[in-house]
C-alpha positions as CSV (number, residue, x, y, z in Angstrom):
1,X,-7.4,-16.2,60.0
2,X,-5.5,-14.7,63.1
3,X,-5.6,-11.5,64.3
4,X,-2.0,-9.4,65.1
5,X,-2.3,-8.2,68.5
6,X,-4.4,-4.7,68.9
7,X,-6.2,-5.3,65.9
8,X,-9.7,-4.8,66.2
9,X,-11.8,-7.4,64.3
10,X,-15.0,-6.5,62.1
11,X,-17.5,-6.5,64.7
12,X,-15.6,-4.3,67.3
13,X,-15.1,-1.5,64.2
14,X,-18.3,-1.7,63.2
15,X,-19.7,-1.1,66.8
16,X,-17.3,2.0,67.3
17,X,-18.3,3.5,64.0
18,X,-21.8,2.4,64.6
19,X,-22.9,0.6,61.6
20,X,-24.6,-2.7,60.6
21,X,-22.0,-5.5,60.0
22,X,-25.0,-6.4,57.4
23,X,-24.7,-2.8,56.0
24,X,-20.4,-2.8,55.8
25,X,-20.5,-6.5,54.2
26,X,-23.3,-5.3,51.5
27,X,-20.7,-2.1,51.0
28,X,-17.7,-4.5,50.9
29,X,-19.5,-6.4,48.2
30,X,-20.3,-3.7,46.2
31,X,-17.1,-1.6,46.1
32,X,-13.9,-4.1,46.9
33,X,-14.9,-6.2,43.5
34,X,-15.0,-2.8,41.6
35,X,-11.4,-1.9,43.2
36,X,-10.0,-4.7,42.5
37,X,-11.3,-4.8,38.6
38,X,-9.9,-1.5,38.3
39,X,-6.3,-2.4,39.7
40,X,-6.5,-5.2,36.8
41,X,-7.3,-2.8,33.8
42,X,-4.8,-0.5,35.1
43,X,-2.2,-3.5,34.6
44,X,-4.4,-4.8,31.5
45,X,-3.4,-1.1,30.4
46,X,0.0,-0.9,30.8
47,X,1.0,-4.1,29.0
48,X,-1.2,-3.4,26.0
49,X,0.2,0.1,25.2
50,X,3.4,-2.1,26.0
51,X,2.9,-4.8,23.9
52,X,0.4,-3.9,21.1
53,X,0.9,-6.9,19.3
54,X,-0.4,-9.0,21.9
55,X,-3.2,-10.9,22.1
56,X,-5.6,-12.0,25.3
57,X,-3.0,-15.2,25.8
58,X,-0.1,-13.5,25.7
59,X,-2.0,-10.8,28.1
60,X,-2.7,-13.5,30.4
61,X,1.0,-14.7,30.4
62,X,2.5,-11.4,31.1
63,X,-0.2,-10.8,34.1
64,X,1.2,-14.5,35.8
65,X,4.7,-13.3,35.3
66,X,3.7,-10.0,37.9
67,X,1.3,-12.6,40.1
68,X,-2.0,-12.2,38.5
69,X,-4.1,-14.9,37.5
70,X,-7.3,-14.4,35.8
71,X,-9.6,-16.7,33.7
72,X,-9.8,-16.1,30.5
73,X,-13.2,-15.8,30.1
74,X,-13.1,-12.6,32.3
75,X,-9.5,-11.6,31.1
76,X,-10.7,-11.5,27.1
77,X,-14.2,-9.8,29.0
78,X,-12.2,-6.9,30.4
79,X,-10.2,-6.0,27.3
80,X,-13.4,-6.1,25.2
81,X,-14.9,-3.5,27.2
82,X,-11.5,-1.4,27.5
83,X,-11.9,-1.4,24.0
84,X,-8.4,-3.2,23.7
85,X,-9.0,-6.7,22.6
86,X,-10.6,-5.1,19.3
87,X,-7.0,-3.5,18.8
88,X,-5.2,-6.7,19.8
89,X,-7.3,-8.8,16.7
90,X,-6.7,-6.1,14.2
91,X,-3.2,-7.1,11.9
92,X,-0.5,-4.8,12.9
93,X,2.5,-4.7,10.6
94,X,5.9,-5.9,10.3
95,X,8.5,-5.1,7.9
96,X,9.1,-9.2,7.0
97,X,5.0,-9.6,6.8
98,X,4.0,-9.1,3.3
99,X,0.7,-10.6,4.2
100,X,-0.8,-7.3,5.9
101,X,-3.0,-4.7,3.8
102,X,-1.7,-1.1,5.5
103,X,1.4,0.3,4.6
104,X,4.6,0.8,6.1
105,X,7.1,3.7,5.8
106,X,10.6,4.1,6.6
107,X,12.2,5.9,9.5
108,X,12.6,9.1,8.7
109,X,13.1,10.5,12.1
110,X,16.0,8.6,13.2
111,X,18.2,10.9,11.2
112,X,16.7,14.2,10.6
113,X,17.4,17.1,12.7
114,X,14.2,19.7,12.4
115,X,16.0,22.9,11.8
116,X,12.6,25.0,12.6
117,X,8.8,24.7,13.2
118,X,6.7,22.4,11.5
119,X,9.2,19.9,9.7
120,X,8.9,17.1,11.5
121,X,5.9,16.0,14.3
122,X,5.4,12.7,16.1
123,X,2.6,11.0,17.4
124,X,2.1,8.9,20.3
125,X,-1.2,7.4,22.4
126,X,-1.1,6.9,25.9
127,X,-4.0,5.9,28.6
128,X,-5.6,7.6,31.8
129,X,-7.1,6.4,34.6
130,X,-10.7,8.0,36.0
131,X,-11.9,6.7,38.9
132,X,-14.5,4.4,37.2
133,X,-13.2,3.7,33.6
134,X,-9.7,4.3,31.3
135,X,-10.0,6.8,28.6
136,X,-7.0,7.9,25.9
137,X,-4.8,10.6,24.8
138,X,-3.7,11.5,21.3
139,X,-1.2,13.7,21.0
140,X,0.8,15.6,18.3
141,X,4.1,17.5,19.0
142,X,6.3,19.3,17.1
143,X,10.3,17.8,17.6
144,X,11.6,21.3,17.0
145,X,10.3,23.5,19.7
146,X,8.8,20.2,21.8
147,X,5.3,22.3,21.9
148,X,2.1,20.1,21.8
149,X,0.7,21.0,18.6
150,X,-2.6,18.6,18.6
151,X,-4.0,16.3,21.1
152,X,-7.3,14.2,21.6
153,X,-9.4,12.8,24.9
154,X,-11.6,10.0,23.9
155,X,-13.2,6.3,25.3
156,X,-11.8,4.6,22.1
157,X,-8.3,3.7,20.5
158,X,-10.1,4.3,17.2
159,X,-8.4,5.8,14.4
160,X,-10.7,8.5,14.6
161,X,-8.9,9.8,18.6
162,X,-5.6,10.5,16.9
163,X,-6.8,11.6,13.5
164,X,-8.5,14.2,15.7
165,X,-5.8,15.3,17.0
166,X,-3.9,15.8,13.9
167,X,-6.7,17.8,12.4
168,X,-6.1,20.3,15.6
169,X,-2.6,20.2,14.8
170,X,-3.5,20.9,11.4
171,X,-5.6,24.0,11.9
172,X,-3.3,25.2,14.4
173,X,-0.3,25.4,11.9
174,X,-1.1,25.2,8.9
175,X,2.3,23.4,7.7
176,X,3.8,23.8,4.6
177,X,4.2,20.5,2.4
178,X,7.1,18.5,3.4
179,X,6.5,18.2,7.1
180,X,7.3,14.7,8.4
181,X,5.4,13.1,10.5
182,X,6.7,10.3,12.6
183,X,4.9,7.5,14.5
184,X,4.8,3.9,15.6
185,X,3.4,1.2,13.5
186,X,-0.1,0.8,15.3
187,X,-2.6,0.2,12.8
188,X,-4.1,3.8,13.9
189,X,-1.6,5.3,12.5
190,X,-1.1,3.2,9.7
191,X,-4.9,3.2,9.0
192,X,-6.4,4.8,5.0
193,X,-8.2,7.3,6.8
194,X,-5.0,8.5,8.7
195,X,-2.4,8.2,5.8
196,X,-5.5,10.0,3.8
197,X,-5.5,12.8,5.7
198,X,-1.2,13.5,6.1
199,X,-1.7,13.1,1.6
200,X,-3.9,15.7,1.9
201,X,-1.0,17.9,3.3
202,X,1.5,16.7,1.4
203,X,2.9,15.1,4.5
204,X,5.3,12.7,4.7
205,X,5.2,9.5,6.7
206,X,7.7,8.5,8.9
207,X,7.3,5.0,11.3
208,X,9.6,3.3,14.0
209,X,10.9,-0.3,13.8
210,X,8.8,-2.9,15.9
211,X,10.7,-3.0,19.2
212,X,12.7,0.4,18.6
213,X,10.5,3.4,20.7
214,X,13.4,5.3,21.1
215,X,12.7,7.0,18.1
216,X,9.2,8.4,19.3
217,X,10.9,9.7,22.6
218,X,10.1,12.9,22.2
219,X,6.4,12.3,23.1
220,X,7.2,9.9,25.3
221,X,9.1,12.5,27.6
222,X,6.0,14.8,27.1
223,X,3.5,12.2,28.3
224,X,5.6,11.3,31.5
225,X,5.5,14.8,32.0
226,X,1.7,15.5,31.7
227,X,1.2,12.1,33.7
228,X,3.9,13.3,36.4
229,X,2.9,17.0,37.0
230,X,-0.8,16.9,36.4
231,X,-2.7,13.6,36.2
232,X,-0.9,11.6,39.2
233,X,-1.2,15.0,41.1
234,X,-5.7,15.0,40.6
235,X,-7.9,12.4,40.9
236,X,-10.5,12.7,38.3
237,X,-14.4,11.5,37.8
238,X,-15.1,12.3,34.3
239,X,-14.1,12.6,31.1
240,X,-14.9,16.5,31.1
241,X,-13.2,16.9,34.1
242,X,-10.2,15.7,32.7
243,X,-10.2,17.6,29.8
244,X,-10.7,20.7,31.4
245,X,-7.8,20.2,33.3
246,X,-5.4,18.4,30.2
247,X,-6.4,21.6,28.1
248,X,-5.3,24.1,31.1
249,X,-2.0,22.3,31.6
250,X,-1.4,21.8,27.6
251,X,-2.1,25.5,26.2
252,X,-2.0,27.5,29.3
253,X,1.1,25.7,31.4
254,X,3.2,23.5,29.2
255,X,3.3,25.4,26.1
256,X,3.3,29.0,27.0
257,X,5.1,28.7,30.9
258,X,7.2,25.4,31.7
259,X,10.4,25.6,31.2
260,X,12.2,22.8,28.9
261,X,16.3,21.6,29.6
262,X,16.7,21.0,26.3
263,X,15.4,24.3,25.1
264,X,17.7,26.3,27.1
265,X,15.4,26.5,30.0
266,X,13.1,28.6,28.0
267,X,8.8,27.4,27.2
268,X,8.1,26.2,23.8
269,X,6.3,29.4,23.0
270,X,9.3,31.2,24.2
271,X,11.4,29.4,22.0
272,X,9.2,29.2,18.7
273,X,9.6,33.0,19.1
274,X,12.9,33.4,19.6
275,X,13.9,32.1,16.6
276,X,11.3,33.8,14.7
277,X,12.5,37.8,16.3
């Protein structure tokens, strides 16, 4: 390979910076494979919370359409250990399968307008990037006020991550029966132990069409906002990190302080009490 003219070559940096060329190929060797594996979750991420039907061919094809090849071997590897390919071989649900063992429910959200607090919450999961591994975020919030009502960190996409958050959501308001609760169709959400818990609490279920998010874009402008004003803004190293800084910009910033356009420029605290006064 060529060199542009006035670049300096291997041996003339390491020289200058006085360091083995043994010692910066043993570091090359050890860190650019990591880096690289990394870049390839983070796309391995984004097209399964895309495309959570797919499985580890379908993965593969939609990595060669942006330029990425990978053997499969390593591809079905990586989504193992992300804890993805799991979710990809579990049966999600479609309204023409009659096969599948969860149930379904019809959209609810699509045409109700929440008049006040706690009658209708969605759900949504998303994925964050620490410097060595993905983790997940559950969260719950409530349509009428667009305050953050529940929400979950963990290393799995486990029913148990957003059931967690529900229960927060739970203790938090205590809602009366009749709350609808909307969501996607991801067997999480469609799980027994999930749809246990909203019977429970007399809640009602509420799930988009495959192929219509729209419906759920209530958490989706939240989670753009959390990724957009706090977790491209950090670089994080742990989980606990993380939390400790999610928590601080959920309950301390984005509830209580930011203000919301389609709140009338006032917090969801602000507005919640508004209403109530």
């Amino acid at each position: 390979m060529t060199r542009q003219q006035g670049e300096l070559g291997i041996e003339r940096m390491c020289e200058l910076a006085r360091v083995a060329r043994a010692g910066y190929y043993r570091h090359w060797q050890r860190t650019a494979p990591a880096e690289a594996d990394l870049a390839l979750r983070d796309r391995l991420q984004q097209i399964c919370l895309a495309h959570r039907r797919y499985g580890y061919r379908r993965v593969g094809a939609a990595l060669g359409k942006q330029g990425m090849r990978v053997n499969h071997k390593k591809l079905r590897r990586l989504l193992r250990e992300d804890n993805l390919l799991a979710v990809r071989k579990k049966k999600f649900i479609t309204t023409t399968d009659s096969r599948h063992q969860l149930p379904i429910f019809p959209n609810l959200a699509a045409w109700f307008t929440p008049e006040g607090s706690n009658e209708l919450w969605v759900a949504d999961l998303t994925y964050i990037r620490l410097r060595g591994e993905f983790v997940y975020l559950a969260v719950v919030l409530d349509v009428y006020s667009r305050r953050v009502v529940g929400w979950q960190l963990g290393r799995s996409l486990h029913t148990s991550l957003p059931k967690q958050a529900l229960e927060r959501a739970l203790a938090e308001r205590k809602p009366p029966p009749g709350l609808i609760h909307h969501s996607d169709r991801g067997v999480q959400y469609a799980s027994h132990e999930y749809l246990a818990l909203l019977g429970d609490h007399a809640i009602i279920s509420s799930m988009s069409k495959p192929g219509y998010p729209y419906d759920n874009a209530y958490c989706e402008s939240f989670l753009k906002t959390l990724k957009q004003e706090e977790i491209y803004c950090r670089s994080y190293d742990t989980l606990e990190e993380l939390e400790a800084n999610i928590e601080d910009f959920i309950d301390h910033y984005y509830n209580r302080l930011r203000l919301h356009s389609a709140l009338g420029y006032c917090s969801p605290d602000e507005f919640e009490h508004s209403k109530v006064a």
